[in-house]
Phi, psi and omega in degrees: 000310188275005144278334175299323191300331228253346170269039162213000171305107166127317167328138150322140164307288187334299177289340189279325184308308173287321186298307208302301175290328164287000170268137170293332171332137199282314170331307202302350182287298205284324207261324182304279190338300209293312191296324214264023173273293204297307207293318170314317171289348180270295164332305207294303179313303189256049177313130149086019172268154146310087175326302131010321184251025189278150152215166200272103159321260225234101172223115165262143164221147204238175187265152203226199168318140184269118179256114196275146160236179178241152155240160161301158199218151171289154180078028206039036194231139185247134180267171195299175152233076184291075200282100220247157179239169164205203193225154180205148197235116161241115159270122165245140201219160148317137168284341191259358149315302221278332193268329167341289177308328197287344201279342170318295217289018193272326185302309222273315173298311157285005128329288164307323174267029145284319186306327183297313187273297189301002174250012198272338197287297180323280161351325175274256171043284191262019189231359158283291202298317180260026138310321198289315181285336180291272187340332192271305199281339133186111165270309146321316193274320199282335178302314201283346159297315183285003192264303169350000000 
């Protein structure tokens, strides 16, 4: 599921829509459904928007419940079966929101490489401190030989 999620991150609704009914992936049927869901919700919020310029803002998928089963095993014995499900967030957006939003986003980001330069220091810091320490332990360890 999360390769389809990650070949259709961005895409036109249409072309994604078309990539999806043409993968052989067992997934891509539910993920078409899911998708062409967001695009009807989208319709409903937004009357009288263009269909045509959607594209998939945002799509992730995280893990969800395990349904554990046994199969039978030679030697009276059963192996686990892990049958795993997940959940997946599809965002569908206007294409000229989305560029909106990118003309924002340059603030947001040098932001982040501020943050980015004030944790760069710790990190040295903290990579001295456990040299200091790989040295401590031996230094203990070649003591507890010579006792020996």
């Amino acid at each position: 599921m999360r390769l389809l999620a990650d070949l259709i991150r961005g895409m036109q609704v249409e072309k994604a829509l078309a990539v999806l009914e043409h993968n052989p992936k067992h997934p891509a049927v539910p993920m078409r459904k899911l998708v062409l869901s967001a695009i009807s919700n989208w319709k409903q919020k937004n009357e009288g928007g263009d269909e045509g310029q959607l594209i998939v803002k945002t799509i992730f998928v995280d893990g969800a419940r395990t349904l554990k089963r046994m199969r039978p095993a030679p030697q009276g014995r059963g192996y686990r079966v892990r049958k795993r499900s997940n959940h997946v967030t599809v965002i569908v957006d206007d294409i000229n929101a989305v560029k909106a939003a990118k003309v924002k986003q340059p603030k947001a980001e040098a932001v982040v490489a501020e943050a980015e330069e004030m944790e760069a220091p710790t990190k040295k810091a903290a990579s001295k401190k456990g040299a200091s320490k790989k040295a401590a332990t031996k230094k203990t360890a070649a003591r507890k030989q010579t006792k020996k």
